[in-house]
C-alpha atoms as a printed R data frame, in Angstrom:
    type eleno elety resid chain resno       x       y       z
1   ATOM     1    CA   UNK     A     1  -3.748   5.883  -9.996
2   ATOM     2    CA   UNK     A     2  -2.375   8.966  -7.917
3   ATOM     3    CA   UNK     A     3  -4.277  12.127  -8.772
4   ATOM     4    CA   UNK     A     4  -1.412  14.546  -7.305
5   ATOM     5    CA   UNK     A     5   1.242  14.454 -10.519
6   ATOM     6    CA   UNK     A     6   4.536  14.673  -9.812
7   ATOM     7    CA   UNK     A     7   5.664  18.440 -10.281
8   ATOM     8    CA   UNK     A     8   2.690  19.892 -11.580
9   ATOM     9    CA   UNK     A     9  -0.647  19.575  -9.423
10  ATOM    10    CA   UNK     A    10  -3.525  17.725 -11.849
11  ATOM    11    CA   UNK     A    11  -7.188  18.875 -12.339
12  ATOM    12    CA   UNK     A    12  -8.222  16.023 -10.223
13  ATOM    13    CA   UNK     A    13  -5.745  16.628  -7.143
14  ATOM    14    CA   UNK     A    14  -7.603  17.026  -4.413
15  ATOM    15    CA   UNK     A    15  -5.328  20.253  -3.615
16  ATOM    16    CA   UNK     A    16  -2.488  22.144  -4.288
17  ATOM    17    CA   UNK     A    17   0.416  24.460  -3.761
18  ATOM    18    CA   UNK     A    18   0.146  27.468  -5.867
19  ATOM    19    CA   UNK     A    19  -0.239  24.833  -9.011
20  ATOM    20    CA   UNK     A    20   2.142  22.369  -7.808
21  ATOM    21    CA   UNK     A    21   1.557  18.931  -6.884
22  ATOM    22    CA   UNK     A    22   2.425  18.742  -2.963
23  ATOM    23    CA   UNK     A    23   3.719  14.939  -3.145
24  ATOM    24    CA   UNK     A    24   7.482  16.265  -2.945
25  ATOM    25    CA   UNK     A    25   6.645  17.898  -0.667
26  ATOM    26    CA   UNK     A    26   4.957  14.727   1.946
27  ATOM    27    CA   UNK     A    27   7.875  12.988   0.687
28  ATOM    28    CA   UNK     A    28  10.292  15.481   2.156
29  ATOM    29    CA   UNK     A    29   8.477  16.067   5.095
30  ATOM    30    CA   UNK     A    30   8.603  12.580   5.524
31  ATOM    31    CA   UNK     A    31  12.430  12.240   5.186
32  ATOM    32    CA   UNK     A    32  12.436  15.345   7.621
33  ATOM    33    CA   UNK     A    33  10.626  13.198  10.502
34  ATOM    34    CA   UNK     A    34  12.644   9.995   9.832
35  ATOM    35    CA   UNK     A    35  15.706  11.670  10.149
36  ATOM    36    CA   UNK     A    36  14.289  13.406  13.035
37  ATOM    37    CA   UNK     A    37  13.734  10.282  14.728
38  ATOM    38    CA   UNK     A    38  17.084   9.134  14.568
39  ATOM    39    CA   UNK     A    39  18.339  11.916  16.038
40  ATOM    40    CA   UNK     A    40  16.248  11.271  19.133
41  ATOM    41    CA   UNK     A    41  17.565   7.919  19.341
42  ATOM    42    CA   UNK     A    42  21.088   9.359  19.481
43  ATOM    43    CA   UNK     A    43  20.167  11.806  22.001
44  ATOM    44    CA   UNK     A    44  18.322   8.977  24.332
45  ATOM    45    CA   UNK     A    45  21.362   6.670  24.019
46  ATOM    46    CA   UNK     A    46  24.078   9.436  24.673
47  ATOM    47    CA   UNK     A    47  21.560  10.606  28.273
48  ATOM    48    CA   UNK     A    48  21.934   7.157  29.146
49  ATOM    49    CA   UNK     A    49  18.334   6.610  28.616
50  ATOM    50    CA   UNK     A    50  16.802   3.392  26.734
51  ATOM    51    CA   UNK     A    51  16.553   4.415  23.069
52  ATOM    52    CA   UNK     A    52  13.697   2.780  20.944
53  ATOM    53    CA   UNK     A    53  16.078   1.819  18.395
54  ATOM    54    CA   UNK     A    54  19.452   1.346  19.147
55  ATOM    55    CA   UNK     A    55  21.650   3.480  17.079
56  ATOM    56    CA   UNK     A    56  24.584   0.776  17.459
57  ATOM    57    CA   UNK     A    57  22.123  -0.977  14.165
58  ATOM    58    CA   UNK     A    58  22.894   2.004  11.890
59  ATOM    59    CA   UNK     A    59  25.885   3.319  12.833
60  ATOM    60    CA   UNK     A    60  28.566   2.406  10.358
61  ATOM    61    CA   UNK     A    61  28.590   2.514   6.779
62  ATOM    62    CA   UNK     A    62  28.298  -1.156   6.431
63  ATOM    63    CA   UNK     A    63  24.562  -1.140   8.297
64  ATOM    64    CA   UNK     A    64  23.040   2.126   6.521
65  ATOM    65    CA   UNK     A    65  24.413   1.273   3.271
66  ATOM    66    CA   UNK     A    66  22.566  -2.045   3.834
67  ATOM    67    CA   UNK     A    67  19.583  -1.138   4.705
68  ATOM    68    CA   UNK     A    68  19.424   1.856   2.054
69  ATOM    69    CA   UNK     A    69  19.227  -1.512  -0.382
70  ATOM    70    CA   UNK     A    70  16.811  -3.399   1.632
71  ATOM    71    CA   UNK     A    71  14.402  -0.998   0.851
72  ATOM    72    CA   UNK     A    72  15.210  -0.746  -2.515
73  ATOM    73    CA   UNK     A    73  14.711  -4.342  -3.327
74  ATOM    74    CA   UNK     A    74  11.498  -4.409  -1.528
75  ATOM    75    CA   UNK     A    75  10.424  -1.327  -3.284
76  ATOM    76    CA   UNK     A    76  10.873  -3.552  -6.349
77  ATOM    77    CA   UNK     A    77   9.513  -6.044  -5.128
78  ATOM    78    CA   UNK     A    78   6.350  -4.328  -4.451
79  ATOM    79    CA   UNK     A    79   6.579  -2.642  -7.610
80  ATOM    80    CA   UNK     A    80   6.363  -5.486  -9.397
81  ATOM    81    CA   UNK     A    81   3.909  -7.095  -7.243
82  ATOM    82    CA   UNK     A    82   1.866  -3.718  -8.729
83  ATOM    83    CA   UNK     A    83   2.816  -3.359 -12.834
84  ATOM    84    CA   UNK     A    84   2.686  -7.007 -13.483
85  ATOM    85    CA   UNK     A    85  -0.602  -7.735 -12.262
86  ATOM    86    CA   UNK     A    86  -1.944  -4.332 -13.727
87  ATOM    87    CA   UNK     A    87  -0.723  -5.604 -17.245
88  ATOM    88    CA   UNK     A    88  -2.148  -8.842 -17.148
89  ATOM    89    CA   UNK     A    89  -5.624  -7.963 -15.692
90  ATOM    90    CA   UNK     A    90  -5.998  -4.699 -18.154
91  ATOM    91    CA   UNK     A    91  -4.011  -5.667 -21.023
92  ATOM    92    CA   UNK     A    92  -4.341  -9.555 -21.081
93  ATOM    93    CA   UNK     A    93  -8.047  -9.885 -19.678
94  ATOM    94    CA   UNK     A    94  -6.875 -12.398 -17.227
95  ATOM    95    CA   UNK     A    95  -8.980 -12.631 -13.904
96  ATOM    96    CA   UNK     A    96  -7.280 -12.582 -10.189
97  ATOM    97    CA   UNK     A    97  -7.393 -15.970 -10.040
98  ATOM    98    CA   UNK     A    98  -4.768 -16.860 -13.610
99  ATOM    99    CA   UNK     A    99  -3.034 -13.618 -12.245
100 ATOM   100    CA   UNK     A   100  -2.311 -15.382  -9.173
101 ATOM   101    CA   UNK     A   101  -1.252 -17.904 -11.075
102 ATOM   102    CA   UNK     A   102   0.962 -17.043 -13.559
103 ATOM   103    CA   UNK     A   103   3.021 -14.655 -10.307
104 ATOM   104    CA   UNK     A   104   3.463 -18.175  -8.293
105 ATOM   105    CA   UNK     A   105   6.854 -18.392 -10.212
106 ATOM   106    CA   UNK     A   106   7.843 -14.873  -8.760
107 ATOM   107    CA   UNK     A   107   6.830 -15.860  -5.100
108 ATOM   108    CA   UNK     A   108   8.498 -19.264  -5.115
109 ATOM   109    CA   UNK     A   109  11.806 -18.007  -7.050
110 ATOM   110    CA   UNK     A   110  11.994 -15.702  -4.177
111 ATOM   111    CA   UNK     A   111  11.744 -18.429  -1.496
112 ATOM   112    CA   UNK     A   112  14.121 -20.393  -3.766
113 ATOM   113    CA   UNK     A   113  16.669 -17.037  -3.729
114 ATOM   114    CA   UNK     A   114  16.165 -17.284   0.290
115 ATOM   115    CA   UNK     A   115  17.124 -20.566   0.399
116 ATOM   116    CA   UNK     A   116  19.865 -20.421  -1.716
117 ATOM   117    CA   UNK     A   117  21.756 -17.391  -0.047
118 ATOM   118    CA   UNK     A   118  22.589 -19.057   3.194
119 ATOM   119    CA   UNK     A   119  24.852 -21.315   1.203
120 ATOM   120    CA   UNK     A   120  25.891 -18.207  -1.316
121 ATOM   121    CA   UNK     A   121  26.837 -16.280   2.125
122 ATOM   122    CA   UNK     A   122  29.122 -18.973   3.479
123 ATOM   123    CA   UNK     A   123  31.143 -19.388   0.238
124 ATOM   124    CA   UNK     A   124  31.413 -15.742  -1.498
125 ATOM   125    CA   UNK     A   125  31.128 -12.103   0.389
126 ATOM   126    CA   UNK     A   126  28.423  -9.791   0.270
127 ATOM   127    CA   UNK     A   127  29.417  -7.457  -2.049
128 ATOM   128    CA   UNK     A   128  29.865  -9.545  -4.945
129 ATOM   129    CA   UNK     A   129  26.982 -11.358  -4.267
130 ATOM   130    CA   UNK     A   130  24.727  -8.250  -4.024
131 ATOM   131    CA   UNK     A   131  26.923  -6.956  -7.410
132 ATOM   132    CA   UNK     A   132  25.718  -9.897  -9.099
133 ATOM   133    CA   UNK     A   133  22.491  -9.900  -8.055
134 ATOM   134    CA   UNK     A   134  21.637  -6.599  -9.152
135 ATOM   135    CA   UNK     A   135  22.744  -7.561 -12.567
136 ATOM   136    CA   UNK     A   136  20.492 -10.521 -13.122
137 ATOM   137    CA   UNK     A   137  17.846  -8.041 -12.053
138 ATOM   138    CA   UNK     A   138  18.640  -5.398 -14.055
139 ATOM   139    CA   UNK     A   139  18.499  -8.191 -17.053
140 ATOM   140    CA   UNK     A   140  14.978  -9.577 -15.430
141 ATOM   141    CA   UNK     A   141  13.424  -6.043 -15.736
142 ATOM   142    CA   UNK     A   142  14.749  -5.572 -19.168
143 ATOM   143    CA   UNK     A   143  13.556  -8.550 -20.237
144 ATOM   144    CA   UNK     A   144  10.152  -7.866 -18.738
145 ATOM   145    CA   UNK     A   145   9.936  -4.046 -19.922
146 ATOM   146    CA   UNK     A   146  10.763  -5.409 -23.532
147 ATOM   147    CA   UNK     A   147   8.688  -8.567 -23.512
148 ATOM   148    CA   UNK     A   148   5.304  -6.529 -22.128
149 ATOM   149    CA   UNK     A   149   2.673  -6.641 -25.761
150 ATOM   150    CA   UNK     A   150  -0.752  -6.817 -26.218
151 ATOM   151    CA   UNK     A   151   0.121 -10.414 -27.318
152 ATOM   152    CA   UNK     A   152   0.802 -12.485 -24.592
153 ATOM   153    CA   UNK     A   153   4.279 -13.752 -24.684
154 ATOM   154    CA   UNK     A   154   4.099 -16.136 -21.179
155 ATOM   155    CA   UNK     A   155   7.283 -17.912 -21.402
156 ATOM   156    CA   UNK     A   156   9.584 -14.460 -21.268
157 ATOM   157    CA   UNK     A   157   7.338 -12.665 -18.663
158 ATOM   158    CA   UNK     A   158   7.947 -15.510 -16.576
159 ATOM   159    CA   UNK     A   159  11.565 -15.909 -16.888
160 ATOM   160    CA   UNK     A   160  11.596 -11.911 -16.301
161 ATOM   161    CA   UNK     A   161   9.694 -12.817 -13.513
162 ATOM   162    CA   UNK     A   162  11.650 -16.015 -11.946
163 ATOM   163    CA   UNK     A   163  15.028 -13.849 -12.753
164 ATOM   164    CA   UNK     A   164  13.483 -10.509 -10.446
165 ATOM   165    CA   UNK     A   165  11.838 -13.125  -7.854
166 ATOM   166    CA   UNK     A   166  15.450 -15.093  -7.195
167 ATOM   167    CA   UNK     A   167  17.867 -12.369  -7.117
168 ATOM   168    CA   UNK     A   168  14.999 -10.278  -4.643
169 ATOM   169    CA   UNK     A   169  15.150 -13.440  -2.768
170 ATOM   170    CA   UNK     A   170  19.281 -13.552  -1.976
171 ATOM   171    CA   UNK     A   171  19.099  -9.619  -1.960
172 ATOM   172    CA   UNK     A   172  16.759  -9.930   1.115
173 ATOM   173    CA   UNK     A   173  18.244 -12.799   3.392
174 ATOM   174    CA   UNK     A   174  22.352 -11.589   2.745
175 ATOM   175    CA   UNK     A   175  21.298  -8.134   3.512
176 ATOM   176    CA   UNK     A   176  19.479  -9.146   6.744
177 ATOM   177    CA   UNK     A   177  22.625 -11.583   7.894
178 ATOM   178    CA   UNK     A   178  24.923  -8.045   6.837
179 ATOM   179    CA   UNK     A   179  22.797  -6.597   9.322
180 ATOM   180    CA   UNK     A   180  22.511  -9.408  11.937
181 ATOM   181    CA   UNK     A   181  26.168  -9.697  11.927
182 ATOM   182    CA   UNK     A   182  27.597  -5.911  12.005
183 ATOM   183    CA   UNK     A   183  25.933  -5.702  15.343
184 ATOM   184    CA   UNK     A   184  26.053  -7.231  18.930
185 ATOM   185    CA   UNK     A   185  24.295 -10.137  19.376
186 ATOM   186    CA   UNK     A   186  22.062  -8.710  22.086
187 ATOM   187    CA   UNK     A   187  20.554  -6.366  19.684
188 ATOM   188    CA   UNK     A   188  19.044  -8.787  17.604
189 ATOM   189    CA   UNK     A   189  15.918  -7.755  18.645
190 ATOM   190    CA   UNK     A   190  16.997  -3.729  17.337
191 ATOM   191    CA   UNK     A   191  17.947  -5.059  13.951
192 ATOM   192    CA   UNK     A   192  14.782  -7.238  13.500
193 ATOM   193    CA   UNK     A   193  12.671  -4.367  13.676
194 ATOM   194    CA   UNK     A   194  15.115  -2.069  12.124
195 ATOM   195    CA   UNK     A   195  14.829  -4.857   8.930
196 ATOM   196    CA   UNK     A   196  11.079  -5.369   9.183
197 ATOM   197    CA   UNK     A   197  10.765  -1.216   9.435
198 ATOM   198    CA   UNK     A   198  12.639  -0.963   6.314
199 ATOM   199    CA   UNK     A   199  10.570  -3.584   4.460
200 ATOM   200    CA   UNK     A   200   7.475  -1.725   5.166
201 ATOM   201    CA   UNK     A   201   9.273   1.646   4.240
202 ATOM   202    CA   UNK     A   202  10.159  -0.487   0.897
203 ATOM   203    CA   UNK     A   203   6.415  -1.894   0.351
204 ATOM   204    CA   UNK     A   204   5.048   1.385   0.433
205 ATOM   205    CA   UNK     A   205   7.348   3.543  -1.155
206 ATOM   206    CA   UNK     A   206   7.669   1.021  -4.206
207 ATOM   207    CA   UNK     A   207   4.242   0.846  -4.661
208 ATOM   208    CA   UNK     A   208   3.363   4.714  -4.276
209 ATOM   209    CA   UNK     A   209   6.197   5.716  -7.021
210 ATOM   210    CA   UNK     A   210   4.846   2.902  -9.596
211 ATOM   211    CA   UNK     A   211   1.570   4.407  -9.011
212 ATOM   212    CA   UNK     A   212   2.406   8.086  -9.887
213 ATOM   213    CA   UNK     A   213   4.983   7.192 -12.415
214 ATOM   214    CA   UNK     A   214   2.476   5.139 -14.504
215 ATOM   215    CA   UNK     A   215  -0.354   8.046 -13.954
216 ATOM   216    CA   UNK     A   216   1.969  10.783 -15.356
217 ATOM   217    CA   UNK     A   217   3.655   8.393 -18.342
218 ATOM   218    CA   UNK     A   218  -0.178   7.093 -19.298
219 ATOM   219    CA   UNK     A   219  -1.358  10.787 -19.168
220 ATOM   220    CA   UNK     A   220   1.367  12.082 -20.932
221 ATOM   221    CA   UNK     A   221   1.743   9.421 -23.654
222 ATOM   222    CA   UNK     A   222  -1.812   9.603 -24.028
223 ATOM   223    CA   UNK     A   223  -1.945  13.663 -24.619
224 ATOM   224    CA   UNK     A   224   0.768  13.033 -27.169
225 ATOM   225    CA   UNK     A   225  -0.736  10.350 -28.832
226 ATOM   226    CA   UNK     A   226  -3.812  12.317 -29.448
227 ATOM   227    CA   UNK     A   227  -2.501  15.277 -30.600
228 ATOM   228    CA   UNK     A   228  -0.435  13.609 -32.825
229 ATOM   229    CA   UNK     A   229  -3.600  11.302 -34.358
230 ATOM   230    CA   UNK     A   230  -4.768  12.003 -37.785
231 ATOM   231    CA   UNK     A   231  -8.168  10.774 -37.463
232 ATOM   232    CA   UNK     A   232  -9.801  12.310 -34.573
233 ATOM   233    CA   UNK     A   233 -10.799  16.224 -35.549
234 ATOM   234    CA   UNK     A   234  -9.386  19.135 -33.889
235 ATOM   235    CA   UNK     A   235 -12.756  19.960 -32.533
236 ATOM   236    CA   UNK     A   236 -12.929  16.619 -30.925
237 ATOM   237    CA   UNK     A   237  -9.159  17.008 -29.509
238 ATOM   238    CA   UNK     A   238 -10.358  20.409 -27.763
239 ATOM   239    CA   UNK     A   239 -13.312  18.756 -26.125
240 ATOM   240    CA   UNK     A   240 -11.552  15.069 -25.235
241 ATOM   241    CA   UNK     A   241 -10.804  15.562 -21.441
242 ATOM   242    CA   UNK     A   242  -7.577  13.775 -20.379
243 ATOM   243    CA   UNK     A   243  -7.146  15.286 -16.640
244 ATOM   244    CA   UNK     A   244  -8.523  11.731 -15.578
245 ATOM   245    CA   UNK     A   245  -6.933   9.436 -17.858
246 ATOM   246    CA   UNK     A   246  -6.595   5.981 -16.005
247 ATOM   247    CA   UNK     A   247  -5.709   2.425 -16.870
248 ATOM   248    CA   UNK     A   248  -8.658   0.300 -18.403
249 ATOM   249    CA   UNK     A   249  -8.972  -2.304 -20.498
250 ATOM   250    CA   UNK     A   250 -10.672  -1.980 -24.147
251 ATOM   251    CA   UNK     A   251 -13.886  -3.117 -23.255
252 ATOM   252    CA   UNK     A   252 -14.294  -0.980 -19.895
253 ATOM   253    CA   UNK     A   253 -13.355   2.024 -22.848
254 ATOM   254    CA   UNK     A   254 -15.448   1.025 -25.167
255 ATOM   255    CA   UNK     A   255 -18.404   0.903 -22.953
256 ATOM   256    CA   UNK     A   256 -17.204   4.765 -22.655
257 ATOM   257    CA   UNK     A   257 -17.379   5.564 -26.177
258 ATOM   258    CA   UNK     A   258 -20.385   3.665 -26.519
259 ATOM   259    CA   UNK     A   259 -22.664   6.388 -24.251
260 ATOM   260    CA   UNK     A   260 -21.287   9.005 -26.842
261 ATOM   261    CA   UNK     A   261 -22.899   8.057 -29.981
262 ATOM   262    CA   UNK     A   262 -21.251  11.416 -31.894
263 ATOM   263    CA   UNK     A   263 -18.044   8.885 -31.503
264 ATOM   264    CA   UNK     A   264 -17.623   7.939 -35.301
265 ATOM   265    CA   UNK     A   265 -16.474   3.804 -35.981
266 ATOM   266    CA   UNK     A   266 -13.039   4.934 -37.076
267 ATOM   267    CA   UNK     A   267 -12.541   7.949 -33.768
268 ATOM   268    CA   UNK     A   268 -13.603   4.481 -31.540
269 ATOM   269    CA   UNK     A   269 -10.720   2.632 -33.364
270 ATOM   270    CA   UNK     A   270  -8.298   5.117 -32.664
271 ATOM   271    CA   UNK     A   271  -9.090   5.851 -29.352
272 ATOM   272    CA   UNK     A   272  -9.153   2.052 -28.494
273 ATOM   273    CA   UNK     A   273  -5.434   2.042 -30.021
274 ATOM   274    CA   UNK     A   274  -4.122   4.875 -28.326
275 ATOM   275    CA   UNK     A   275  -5.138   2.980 -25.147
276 ATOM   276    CA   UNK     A   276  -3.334   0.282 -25.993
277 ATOM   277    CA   UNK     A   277  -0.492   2.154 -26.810
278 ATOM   278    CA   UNK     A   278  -0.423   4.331 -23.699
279 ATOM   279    CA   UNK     A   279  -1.028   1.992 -21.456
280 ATOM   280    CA   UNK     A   280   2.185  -0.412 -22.718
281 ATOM   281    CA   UNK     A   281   4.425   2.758 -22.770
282 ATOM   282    CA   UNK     A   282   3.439   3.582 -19.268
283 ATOM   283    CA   UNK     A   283   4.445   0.108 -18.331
284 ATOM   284    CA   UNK     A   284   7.124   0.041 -20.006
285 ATOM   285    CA   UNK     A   285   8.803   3.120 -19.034
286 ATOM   286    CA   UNK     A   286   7.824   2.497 -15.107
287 ATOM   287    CA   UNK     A   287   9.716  -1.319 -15.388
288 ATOM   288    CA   UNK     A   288  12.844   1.144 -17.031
289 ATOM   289    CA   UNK     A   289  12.067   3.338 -13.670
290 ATOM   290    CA   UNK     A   290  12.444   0.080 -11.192
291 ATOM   291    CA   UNK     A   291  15.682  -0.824 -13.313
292 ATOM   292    CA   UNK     A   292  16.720   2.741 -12.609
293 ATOM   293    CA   UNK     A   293  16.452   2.156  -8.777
294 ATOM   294    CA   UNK     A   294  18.177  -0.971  -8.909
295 ATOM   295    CA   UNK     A   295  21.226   0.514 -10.423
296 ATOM   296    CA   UNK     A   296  20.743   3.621  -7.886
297 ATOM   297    CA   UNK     A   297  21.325   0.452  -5.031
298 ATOM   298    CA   UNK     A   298  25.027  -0.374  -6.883
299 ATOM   299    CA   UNK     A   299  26.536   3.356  -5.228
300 ATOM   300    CA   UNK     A   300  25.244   1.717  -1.540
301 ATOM   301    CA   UNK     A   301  26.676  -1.986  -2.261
302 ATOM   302    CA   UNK     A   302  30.386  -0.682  -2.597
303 ATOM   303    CA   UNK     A   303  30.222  -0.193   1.364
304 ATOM   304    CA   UNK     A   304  29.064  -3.895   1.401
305 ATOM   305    CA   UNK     A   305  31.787  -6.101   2.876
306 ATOM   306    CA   UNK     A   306  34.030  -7.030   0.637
307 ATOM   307    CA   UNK     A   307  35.943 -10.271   2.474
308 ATOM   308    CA   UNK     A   308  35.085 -13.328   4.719
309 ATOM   309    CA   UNK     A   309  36.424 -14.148   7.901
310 ATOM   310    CA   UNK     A   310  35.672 -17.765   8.162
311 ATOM   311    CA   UNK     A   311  32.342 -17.508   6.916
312 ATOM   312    CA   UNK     A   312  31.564 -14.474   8.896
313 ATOM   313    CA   UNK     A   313  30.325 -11.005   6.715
314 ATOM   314    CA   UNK     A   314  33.644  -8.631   7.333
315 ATOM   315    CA   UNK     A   315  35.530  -5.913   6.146
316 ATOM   316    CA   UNK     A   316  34.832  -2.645   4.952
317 ATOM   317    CA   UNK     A   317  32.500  -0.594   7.251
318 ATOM   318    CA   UNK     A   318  32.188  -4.205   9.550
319 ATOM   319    CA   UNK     A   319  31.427  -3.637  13.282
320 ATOM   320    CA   UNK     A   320  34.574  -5.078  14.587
321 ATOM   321    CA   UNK     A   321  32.469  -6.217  17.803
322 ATOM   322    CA   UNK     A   322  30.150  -8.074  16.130
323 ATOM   323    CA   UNK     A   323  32.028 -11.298  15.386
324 ATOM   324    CA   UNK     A   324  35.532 -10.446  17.480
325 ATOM   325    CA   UNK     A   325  37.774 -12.813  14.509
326 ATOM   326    CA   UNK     A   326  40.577 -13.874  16.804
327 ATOM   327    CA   UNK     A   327  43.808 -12.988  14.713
328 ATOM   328    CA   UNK     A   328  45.068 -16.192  13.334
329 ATOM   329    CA   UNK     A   329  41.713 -16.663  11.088
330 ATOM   330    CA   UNK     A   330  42.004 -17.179   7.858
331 ATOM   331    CA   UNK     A   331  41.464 -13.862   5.787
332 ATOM   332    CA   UNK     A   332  40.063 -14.410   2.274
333 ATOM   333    CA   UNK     A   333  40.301 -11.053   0.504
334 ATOM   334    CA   UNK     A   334  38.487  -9.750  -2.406
């Protein structure tokens, strides 16, 4: 879990800004040197020098609004790939091996998705199909943030699951032909790396928020929790340190509490219990955070194209010279 916190610098950071966590700050910085980037590809192409990306991949509407929600559903992706195996591991017991087992369903839904959006793309436009997909994810994370217990519940975590893995799965492969086709054909190579870019941009920045949104929920829920428990004695509250509060399962806790044998039976209950509590809430409220960035990715879809030119993604925001529609094809508006 991410030692930095999110506003306020923690204890354990390994440094700070006058008490504040610098991770805004990186993350700025790091928007600072992307955008920076960019720019220098303008400038190359407008000296008539070879750019390293081609800014003909990302200059309309259409391609950035694209590729803003390519890297939100592999964010999600990876976020996912990071809660769900963190909640059956510490909270069901289950070793990497029945982990891996139980997220096969996500992995081949999103093949499935893949599969199934080459046909989805030749019948419907983008924009609805990205609309609709959203939804069903939006539903799939509900389902999952709702469904997470102590008590195993396998049959919804896996349709939560199955419902997130397909809809990632058509998200990915329409976006990539949005992108394919709003450019020239020669730049292929430009969007393929401009795609695969984003997708690491995506992986990492998915997993890094999950991380430091479940290390300020579990350390947060878990300060409340305590203060608000009825059992353990104010004295104890005042010496319970909870700058390094992490995920772990009951028994790595109570293996904890065991070296402390002032720890009465009934303070080890609660403790064990608040655990369990903070650690669900945490979950819970960082699957509500993922269905929060899905619905940031429905202001980018509107720019989506939103008609078909026989079969090939149009309309608004379209580079005109990517498919060249002579005028007497058939239009098929929203």
């Amino acid at each position: 879990m991410s030692p930095w916190g999110l506003l306020l610098a923690k204890p354990s950071a390994p440094f700070s800004l006058f008490g504040l966590s610098p991770a805004l700050l990186l993350f700025g910085m790091g928007v600072l040197l992307l955008q920076g980037f960019f720019a220098a590809q303008v400038t190359l192409q407008q000296q008539g020098r070879i750019p390293l990306l081609s800014p003909l991949v990302w200059d309309t509407p259409l391609e950035r609004s694209a590729l803003v929600i390519l890297i939100l559903a592999t964010a999600i992706s990876a976020a996912l790939g990071f809660v769900v195996p963190l909640y059956m591991q510490l909270v069901q017991g289950y070793s990497a091996l029945k982990t891996g087992i139980v997220l096969l369903p996500f992995a081949v839904t999103v093949f499935a998705g893949a599969i199934a959006s080459a046909t989805l793309a030749t019948r419907f436009p983008a924009r609805p199909i990205i609309f609709w997909a959203q939804m069903i994810q939006v539903v799939g994370l509900l389902l999952l943030a709702f469904t997470f217990a102590n008590e195993w519940s396998a049959g919804w975590i896996v349709l939560g699951l199955c419902l997130c893995g397909v809809t990632i799965g058509v998200m990915l492969s329409v976006l990539s032909m949005v992108l394919v086709s709003a450019s020239p054909p020669e730049l292929g190579g430009d969007v393929g790396a401009l795609r695969g870019t984003g997708g690491k941009l995506g992986t990492g920045l998915g997993t890094a928020l999950m991380g430091l949104v479940l290390s300020t929920a579990l350390s947060n829920t878990a300060v409340q929790l305590v203060d608000q428990s009825s059992v353990l004695p104010a004295e104890f509250k005042q010496r319970l340190d909870l700058s390094h509060v992490q995920f772990m399962s009951n028994a790595q806790l109570e293996q904890l509490i065991d070296q402390s044998p002032s720890i009465q039976p009934a303070q080890k209950t609660e403790l064990l219990t608040i655990n369990q509590l903070a650690r669900l809430n945490a979950l819970r409220i960082s699957l509500l955070f993922t269905t929060g960035l899905v619905l940031l990715g429905l202001i980018p879809s509107r720019d989506l194209p939103g008609r078909q030119v026989n079969g090939l993604v149009t309309g608004s925001g379209a580079n005109p010279t990517a498919a060249n529609p002579s005028e007497d094809l058939a239009v098929t508006q929203e």
